[in-house]
C-alpha positions as MATLAB code, in Angstrom:
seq = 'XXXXXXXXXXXXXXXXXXXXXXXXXXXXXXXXXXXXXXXXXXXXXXXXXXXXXXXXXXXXXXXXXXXXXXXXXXXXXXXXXXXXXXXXXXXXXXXXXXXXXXXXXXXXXXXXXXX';
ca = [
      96.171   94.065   85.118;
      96.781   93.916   88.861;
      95.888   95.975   91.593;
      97.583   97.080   94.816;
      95.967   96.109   97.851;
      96.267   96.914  101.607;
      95.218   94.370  104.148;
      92.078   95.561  106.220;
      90.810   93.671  109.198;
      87.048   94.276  110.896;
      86.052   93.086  114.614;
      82.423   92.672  114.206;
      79.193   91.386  116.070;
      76.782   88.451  115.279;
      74.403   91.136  113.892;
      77.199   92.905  111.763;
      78.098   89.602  110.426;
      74.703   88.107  109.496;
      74.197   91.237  107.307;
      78.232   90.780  105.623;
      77.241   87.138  104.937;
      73.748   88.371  103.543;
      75.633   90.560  101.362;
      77.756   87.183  100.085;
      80.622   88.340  102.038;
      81.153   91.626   99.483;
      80.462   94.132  101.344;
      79.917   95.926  104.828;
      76.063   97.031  106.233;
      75.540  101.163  106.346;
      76.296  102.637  109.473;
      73.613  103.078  111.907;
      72.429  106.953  112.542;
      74.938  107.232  115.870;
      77.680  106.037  113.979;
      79.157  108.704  111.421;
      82.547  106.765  111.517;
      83.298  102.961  109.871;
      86.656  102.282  110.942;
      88.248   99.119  109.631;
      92.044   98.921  111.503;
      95.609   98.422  110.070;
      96.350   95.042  111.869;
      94.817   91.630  113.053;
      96.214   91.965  117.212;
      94.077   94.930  117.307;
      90.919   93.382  115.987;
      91.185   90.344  117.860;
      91.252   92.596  121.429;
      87.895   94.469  119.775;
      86.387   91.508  118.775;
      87.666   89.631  122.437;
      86.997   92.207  124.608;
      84.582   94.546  123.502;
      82.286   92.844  120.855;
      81.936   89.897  123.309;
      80.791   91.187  126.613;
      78.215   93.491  124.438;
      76.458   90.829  121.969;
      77.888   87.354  123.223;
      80.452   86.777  120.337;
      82.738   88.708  118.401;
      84.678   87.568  115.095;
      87.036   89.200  113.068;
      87.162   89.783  109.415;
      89.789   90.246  106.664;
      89.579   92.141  103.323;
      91.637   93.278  100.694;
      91.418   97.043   99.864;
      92.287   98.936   96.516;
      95.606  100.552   98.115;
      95.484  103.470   95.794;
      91.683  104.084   96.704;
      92.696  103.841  100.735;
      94.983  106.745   99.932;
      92.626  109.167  100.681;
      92.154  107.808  103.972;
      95.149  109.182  106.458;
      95.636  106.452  109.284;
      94.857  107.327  112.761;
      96.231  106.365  116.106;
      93.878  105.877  118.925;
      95.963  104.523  121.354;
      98.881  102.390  121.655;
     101.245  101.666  118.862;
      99.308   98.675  117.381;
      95.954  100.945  117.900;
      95.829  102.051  114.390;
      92.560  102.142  112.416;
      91.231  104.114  108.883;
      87.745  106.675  109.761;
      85.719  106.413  106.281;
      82.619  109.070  107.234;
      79.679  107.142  106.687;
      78.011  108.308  103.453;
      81.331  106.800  101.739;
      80.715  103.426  102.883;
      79.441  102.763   98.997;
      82.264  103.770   97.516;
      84.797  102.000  100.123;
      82.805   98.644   99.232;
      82.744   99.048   95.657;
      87.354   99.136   96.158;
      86.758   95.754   97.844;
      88.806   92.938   96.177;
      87.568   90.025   96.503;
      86.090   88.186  100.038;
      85.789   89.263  103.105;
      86.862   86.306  105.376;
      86.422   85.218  108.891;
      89.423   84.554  110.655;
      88.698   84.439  114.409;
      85.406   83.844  116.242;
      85.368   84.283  119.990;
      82.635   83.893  122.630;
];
């Protein structure tokens, strides 16, 4: 049996990723109480400018991850736009974080690093 999967892609800190790589790469750390939103986005160009300019000038390094994604799970998910046309990113509220890492398949990779 094979599942359907939608690419996902995660700009992240060094703290972020110290507790993914705790986790053995599986999953993604619960939220923090000011933020009700985990928002993995629809393409790598957008994470790399997160992880490049944002994640960067606030902790010293920002990497992006990769991760497949049950696509029939992410259907309850509609896609939002917050920006320009490659600005596209998914809003799971917080207390289904769980759940969304329980439809991971597979690793979550590391595919850029920048400093």
């Amino acid at each position: 049996m094979s599942i359907n999967v939608t690419i996902l892609y995660r700009p992240v800190g060094p703290k972020e990723l110290a507790l993914i790589e705790a986790s053995g790469f599986t999953k993604f750390p619960p939220r923090l109480l000011e933020q009700p939103i985990f928002y993995p986005v629809m393409n790598e160009e957008y994470a790399i400018q997160i992880a490049r300019d944002w994640n960067v000038p606030a902790s010293g390094s920002g990497y992006v991850t990769k991760f497949a994604v049950d696509a029939d799970f992410l259907k309850k998910y509609e896609v939002q736009n917050v920006g320009g046309e490659i600005h596209n990113e998914l809003w799971v509220p917080a207390e289904e974080l769980e759940e969304f890492n329980a439809h991971i398949v597979g690793k979550i990779e590391v595919i850029r690093e920048f400093r």
